[in-house]
N, C-alpha and C positions, 0 to 999 in steps of 0.2 A: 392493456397496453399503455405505458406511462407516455403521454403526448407534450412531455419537454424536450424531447428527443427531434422531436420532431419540427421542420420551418416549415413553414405553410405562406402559399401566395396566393392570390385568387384575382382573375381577371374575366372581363366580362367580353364572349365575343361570338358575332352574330346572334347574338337574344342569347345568349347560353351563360351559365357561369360556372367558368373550371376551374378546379382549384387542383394545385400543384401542391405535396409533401414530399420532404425530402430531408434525411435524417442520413446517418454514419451508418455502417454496416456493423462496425465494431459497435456501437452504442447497442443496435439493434440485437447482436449477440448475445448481452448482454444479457436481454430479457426473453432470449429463446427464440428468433425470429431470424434463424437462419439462411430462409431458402424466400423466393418469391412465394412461391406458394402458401410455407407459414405466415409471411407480412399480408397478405390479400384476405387469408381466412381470418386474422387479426382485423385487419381495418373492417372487412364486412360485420364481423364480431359488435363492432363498436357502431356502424352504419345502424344496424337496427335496432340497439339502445336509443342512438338519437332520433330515430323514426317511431319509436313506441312513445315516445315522449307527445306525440301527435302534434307537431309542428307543423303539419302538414309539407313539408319537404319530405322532398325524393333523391338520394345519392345513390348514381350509379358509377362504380370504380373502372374506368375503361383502360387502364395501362398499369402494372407493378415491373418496375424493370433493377434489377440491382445494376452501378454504372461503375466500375472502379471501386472505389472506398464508398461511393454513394448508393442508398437505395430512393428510386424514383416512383412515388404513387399519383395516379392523376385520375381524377372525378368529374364528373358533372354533376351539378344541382340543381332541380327545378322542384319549384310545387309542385304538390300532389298533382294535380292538375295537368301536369304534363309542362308547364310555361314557368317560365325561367323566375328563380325571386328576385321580386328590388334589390338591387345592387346594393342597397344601406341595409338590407334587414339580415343578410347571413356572414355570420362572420368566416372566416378568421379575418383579423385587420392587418 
């Protein structure tokens, strides 16, 4: 999944930190990622890449919604631990 496609925002709320992606549908086509369901099994694709990396982070994807021209992916991140990471240690910026 090429992740120039992709804007990403991340904000922290009640101890949690979710991060919002959100890319074109036409971009997304592009790369075969027609349906919600192809974009989810994509991003879980790429979740457990960055989790074998043993960062001990935990990404759980709790929303994929296509909106108009827009597709909508939305996460939560915490340490392995269950408890949310420092707000400086996970990107995206």
């Amino acid at each position: 999944m090429n992740m120039n496609v992709w804007s990403l925002s991340k904000e922290v709320e009640s101890g949690r930190v979710k991060v919002k992606a959100l890319a074109l549908k036409s971009e997304l086509a592009k790369h075969g990622l027609t349906s919600e369901e192809k974009v989810r099994s994509a991003w879980e694709m790429a979740v457990r890449e960055v989790m074998k990396q043993g960062n001990g982070s935990h990404v759980k994807i709790t929303d994929v919604r296509f909106l108009n021209v827009y597709c909508l992916v939305e996460m939560e991140v915490s340490n392995g631990n269950g408890k949310p990471p420092r707000a400086s240690s996970w990107a995206p910026q």
